[in-house]
C-alpha positions as MATLAB code, in Angstrom:
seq = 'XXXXXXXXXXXXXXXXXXXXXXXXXXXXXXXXXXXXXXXXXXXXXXXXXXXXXXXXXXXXXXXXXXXXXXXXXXXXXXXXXXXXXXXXXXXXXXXXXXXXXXXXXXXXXXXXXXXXXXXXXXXXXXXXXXXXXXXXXXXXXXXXXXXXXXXXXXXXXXXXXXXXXXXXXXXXXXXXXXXXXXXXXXXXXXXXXXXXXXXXXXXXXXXXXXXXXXXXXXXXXXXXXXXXXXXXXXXXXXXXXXXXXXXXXXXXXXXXXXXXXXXXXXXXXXXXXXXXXXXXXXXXXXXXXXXXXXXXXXXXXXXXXXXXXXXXXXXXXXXXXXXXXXXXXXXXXXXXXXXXXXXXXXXXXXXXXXXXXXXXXXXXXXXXXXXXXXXXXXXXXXXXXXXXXXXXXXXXXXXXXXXXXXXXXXXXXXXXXXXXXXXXX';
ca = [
      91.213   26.907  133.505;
      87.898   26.322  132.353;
      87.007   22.596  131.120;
      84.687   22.315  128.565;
      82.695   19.098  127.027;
      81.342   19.104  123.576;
      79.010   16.019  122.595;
      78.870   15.466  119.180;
      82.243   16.538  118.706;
      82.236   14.702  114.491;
      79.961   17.533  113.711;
      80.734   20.801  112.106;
      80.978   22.257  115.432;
      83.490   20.263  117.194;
      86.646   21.690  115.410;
      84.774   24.872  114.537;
      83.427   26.034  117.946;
      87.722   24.488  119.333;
      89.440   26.999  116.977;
      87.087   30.016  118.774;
      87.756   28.884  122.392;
      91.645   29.065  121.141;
      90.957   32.409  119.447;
      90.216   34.179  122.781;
      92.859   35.299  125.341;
      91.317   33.642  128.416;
      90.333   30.545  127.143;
      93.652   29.318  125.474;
      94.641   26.870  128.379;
      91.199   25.447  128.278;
      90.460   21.843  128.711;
      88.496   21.006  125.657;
      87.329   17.028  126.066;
      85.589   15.834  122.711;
      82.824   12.839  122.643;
      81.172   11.614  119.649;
      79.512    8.087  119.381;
      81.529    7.843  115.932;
      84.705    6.456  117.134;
      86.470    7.348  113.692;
      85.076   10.527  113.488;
      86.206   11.678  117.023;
      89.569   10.169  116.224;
      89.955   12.485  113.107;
      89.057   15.795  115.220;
      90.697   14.736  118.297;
      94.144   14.918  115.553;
      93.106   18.115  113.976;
      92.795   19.971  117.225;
      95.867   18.399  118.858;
      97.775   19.324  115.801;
      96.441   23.065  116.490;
      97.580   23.078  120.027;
     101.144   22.133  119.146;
     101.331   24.286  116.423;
     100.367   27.297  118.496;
     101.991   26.189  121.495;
      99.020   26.586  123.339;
      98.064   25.759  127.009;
      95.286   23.774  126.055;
      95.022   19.841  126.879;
      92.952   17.646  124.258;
      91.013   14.627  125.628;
      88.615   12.607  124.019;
      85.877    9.512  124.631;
      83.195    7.307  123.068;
      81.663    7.556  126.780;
      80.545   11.019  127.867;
      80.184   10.251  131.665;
      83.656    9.864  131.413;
      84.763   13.016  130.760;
      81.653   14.998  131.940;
      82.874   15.247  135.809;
      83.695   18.696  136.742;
      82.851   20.451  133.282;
      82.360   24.064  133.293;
      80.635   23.884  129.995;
      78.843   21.402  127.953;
      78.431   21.968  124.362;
      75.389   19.476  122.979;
      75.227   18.845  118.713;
      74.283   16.139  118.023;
      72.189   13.808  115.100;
      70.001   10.724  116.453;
      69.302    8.429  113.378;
      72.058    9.394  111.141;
      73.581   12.862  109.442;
      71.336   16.122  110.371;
      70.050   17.320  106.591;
      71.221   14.284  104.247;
      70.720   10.779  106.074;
      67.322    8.642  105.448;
      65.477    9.564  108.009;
      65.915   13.477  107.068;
      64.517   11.925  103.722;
      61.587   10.445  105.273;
      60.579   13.515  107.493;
      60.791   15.457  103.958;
      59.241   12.948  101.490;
      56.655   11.231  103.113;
      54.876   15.099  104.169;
      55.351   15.841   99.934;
      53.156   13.276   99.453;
      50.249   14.672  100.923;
      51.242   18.191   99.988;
      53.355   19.473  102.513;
      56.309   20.610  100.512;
      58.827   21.257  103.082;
      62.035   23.068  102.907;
      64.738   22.394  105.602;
      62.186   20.112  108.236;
      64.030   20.873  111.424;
      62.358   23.919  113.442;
      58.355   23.117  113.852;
      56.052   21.423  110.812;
      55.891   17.640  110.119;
      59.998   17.104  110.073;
      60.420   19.431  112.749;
      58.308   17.581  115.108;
      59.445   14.252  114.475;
      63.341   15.038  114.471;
      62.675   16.551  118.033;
      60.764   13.310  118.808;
      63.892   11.511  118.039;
      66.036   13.915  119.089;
      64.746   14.793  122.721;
      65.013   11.553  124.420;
      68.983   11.351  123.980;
      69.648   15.009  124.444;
      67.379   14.618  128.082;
      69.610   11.404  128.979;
      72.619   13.470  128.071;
      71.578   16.833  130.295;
      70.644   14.221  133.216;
      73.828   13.196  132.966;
      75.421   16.798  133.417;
      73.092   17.349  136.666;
      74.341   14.096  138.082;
      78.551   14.186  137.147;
      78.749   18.279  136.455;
      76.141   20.272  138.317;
      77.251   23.443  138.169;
      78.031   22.895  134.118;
      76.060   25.516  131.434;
      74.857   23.717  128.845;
      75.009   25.293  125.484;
      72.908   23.443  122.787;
      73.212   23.699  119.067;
      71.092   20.678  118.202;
      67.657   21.182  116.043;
      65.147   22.118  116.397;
      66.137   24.995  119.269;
      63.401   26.346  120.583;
      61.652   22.763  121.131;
      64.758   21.510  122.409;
      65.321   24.462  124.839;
      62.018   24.127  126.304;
      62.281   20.225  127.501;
      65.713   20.560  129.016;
      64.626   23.534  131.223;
      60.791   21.770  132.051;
      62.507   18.377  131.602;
      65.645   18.274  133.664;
      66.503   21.915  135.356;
      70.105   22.340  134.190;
      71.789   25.881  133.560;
      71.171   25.599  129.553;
      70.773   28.325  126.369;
      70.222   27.623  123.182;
      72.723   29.131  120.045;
      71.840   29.548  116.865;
      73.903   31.659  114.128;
      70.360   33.698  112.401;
      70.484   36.857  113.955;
      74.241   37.626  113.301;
      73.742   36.409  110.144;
      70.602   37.946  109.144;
      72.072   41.564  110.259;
      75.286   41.174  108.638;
      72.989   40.278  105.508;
      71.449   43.502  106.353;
      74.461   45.540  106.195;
      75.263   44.290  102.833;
      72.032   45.278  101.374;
      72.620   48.588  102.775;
      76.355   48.595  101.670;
      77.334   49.292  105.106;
      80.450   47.717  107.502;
      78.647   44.703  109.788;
      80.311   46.554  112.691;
      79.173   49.730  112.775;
      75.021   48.655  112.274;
      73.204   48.328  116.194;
      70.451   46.119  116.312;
      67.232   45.032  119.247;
      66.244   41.192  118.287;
      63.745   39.639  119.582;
      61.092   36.634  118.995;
      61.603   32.777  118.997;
      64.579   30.536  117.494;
      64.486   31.043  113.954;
      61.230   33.614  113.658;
      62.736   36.709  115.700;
      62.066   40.155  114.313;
      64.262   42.632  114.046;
      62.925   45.388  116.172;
      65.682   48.078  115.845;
      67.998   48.374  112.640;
      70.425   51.571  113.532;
      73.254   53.178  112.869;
      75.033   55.749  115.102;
      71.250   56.014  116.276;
      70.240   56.772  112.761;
      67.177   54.488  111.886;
      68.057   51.862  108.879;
      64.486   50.799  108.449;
      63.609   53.656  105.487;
      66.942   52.673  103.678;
      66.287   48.630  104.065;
      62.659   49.476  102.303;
      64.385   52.091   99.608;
      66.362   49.176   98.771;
      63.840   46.325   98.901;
      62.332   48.136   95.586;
      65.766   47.183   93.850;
      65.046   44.430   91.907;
      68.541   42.645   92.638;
      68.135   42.867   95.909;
      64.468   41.580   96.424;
      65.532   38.527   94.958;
      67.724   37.505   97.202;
      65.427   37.293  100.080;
      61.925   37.258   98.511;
      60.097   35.637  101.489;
      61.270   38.030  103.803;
      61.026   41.425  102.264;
      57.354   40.037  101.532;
      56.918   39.464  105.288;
      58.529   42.930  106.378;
      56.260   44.715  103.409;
      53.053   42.983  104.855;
      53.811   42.749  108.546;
      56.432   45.544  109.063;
      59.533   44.388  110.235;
      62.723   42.032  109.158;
      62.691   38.071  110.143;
      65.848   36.379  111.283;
      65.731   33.389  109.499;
      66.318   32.731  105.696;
      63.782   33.099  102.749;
      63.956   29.140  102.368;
      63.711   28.610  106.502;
      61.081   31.217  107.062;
      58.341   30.050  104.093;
      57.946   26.858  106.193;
      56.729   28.412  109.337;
      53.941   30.824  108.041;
      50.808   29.518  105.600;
      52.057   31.820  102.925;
      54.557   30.857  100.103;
      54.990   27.095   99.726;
      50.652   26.089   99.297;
      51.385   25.286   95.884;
      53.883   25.102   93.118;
      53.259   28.405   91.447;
      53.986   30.210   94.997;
      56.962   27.837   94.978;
      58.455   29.093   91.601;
      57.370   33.093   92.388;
      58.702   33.064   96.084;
      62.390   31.066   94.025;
      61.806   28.054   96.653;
      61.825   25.194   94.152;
      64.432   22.701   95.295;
      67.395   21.974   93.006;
      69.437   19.057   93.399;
      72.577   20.000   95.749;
      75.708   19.198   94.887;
      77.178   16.648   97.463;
      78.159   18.065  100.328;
      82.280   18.257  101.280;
      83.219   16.628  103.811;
      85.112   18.707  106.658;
      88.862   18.624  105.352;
      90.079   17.322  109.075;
      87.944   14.532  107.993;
      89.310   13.476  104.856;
      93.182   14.835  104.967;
      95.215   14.037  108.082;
      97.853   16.506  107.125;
      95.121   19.569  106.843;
      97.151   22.918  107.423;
      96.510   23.959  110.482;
      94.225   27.000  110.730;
      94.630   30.381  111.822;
      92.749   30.888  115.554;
      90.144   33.412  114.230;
      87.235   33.386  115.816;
      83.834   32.697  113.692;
      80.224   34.550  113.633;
      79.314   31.675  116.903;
      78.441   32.733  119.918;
      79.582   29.948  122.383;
      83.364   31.462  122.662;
      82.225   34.674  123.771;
      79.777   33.138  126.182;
      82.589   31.131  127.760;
      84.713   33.790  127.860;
      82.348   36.645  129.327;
      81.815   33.529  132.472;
      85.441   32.910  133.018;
      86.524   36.657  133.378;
      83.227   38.126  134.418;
      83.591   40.506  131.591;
      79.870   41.003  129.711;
      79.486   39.085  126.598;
      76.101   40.332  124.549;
      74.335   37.712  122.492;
      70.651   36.367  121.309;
      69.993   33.381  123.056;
      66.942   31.139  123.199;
      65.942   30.906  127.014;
      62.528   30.091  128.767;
      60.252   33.282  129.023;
      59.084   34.038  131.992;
      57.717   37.544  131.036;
      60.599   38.396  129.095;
      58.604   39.527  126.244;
      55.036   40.266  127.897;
      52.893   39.370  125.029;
      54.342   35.532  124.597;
      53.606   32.898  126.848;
      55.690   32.851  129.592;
      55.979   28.832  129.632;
      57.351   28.958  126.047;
      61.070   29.611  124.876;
      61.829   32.804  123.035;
      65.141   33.836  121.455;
      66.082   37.155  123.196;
      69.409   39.625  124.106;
      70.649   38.365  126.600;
      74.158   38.849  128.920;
      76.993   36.437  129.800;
      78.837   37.479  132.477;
      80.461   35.580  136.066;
      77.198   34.962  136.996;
      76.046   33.180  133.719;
      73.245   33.934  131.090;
      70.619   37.031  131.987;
      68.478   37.390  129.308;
      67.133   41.031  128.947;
      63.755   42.410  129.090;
      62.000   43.347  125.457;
      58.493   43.768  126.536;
      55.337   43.303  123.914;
      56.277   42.433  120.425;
      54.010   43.891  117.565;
      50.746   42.323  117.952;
      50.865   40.695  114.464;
      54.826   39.547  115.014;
      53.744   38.349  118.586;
      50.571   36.355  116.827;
      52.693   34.909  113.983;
      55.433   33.876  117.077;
      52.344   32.104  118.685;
      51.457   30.218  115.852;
      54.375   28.305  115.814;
      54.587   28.325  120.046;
      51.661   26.456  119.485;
      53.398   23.732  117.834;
      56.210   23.231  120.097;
      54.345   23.480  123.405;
      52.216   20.164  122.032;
      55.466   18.477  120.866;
      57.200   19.101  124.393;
      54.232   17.573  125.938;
      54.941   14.525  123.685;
      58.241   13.664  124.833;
      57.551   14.890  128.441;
      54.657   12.527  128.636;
      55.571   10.510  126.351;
      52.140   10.612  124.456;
      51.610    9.863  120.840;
      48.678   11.989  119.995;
      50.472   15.276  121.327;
      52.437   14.638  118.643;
      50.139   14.871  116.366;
      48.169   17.308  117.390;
      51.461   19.436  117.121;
      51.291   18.331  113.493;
      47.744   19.061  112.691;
      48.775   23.075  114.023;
      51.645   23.280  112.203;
      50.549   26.461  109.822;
      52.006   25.237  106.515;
      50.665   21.450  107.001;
      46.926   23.217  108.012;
      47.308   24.835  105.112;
      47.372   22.196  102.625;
      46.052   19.228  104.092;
      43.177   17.995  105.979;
      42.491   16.578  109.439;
      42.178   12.632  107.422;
      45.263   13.222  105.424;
      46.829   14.978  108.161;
      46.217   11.512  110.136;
      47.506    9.038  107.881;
      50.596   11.139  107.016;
      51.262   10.934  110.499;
      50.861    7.777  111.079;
      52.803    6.445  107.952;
      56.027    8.658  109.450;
      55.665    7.020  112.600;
      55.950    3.836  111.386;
      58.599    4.719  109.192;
      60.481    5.788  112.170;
      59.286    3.299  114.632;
      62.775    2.117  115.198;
      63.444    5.688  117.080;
      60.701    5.796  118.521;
      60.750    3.245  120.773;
      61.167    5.626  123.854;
      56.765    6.335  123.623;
      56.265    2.822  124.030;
      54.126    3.499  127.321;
];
């Protein structure tokens, strides 16, 4: 049976994407081998899942290691989420790549696709994940690497230029976003049909159907409801002036166009003022040894069905971000794009979508922009890539100039320079 590895097992997605792989027929004798660097987190998952297995009488064997090359060897998978300097959206250096930018005006809102926080967690990020995926082409060759880790498209991009393993990158917005979609339209999730296509986090929904009925004259009947409007303000405003849907969230989306968040009347009319969260809960496996067990139910991820549709050859459809090599005509074709793509015996073929709206395929290269300079920062390992990334970003160009632009920079580098140490040439 198929052995699969998932680094950064302590996150969300080591139990989460476990209880999928056991939801699924031809995956329940799996070999599912958990790393995480946090020895007391891996210890609390490793239980959790073990726990599962028993209670399900399963076929499935739990191992589990501080020391990835140990368990790496003869992986048919290789799931990668992981955090370098601390958690993903509430440790201090998430703080840092959010406050210092507000300083000079860039008021961000998650920090962890393209802009100021986007570049700099992939500057942190990238080095590790490229050790870990050099690892998989030296101990587990013929491994697929499916990445979860921020930011995507970024990420994508240096392990296919950067090391030349089998790898796509997951992310969770376009099931989302359409199941979203059928609520607006009070419709079942499972009967809507939908084309997406575009990069990680900015794709556009191209075809919204239903029994090959169109849903784009209903979506815009009931973007005029008042109720409804406010739930996704940024991107109804996008689909009234551009023309079509945008996978990623109202908060997500206003940081990637120059738009909504320039100053903090926009931030109040577009409803993106931050409010203090309420602390986050931490995962019940984490905090409770005797958490019930759950139900094997399979989630909204993709990963399972990937798996599955390359163990029994039988075609799994998903959006994955892959490297575009004339995928869709009017993107460049060294840049990574979040398409449809098939998983089948063979592995990942993503499908062809052709030319994008000029205006969606312009917006898209606006932020391609971004991530092709940051790539060539950690492939070269050159500072002022980075920053030229930062100076393109749309929403920082928008509100700051070249000299603040600068010193922002440079006061974020040294605020990080303890994860940064890779660039020293």
């Amino acid at each position: 049976m198929a052995k699969i590895v998932i680094v950064g097992a302590g996150s969300g997605f080591g139990g989460k994407l476990s209880i999928d792989i056991f939801s699924r027929e031809a995956m329940k004798g799996s070999t599912i081998a958990l790393c995480d660097i946090d020895a007391a987190k891996l210890k609390a998952v490793t239980r959790y899942l073990e726990r599962t297995v028993e209670a399900h009488k399963l076929p499935a064997k739990i191992v589990a290691s501080t020391d990835r090359r140990k368990l790496l060897r003869g992986a048919d998978f290789v799931v990668t989420s992981i955090s370098v300097g601390g958690p993903a959206y509430r440790g201090r250096v998430h703080k840092l790549e959010c406050r210092i930018p507000a300083k000079y005006g860039v008021r961000q809102s998650v920090a962890d696709t393209i802009g100021v926080g986007g570049v700099f967690r992939f500057l942190r990020t990238a080095p590790v994940q490229l050790e870990i995926l050099r690892d998989v082409q030296r101990l587990a060759p013929n491994a697929l690497v499916l990445n979860y880790t921020n930011p995507m498209a970024m990420l994508t991009w240096a392990h296919s230029v950067g090391v030349g393993v089998r790898n796509v990158g997951l992310c969770h917005s376009v099931q989302g976003t359409i199941r979203k979609l059928a609520g607006f339209l009070n419709l079942p999730f499972e009967e809507v049909s939908y084309w997406v296509a575009g990069i990680n986090h900015e794709g556009w929904v191209l075809r919204l159907r239903r029994k090959g009925k169109d849903l784009y004259p209903a979506l815009r009947k009931a973007m005029n409801d008042p109720e409804i409007y406010a739930q996704d303000k940024v991107r109804f405003e996008m689909m009234r002036h551009f023309g079509l849907f945008v996978t990623e969230s109202s908060g997500h989306m206003s940081e990637y166009v120059p738009y909504f968040r320039r100053t903090a009347k926009d931030l109040r009319r577009y409803g993106l003022i931050r409010r203090k969260r309420p602390p986050r809960p931490r995962r019940q496996w984490l905090v409770d040894p005797n958490t019930p067990v759950p139900e094997l139910t399979a989630s909204n991820e993709y990963a399972s069905g990937i798996m599955e549709g390359v163990v029994t050859n039988r075609p799994f459809r998903f959006n994955g971000n892959v490297m575009n090599a004339g995928i869709i005509t009017n993107l460049p074709n060294e840049s990574c794009v979040e398409v449809p793509c098939i998983a089948d015996g063979e592995g990942v073929h993503p499908c062809h979508v052709g030319a994008l709206p000029p205006q969606l395929a312009a917006i898209n290269r606006s932020n391609i922009a971004v991530q092709e300079l940051a790539v060539r920062a950690v492939l070269d390992k050159d500072k002022e890539s980075a920053f030229w990334a930062c100076a393109l970003d749309p929403l920082t160009a928008s509100v700051a100039t070249l000299d603040q632009i600068r010193k922002m920079f440079e006061e974020l580098w040294a605020a990080e320079a303890d994860l940064l140490t890779y660039y020293r040439k």
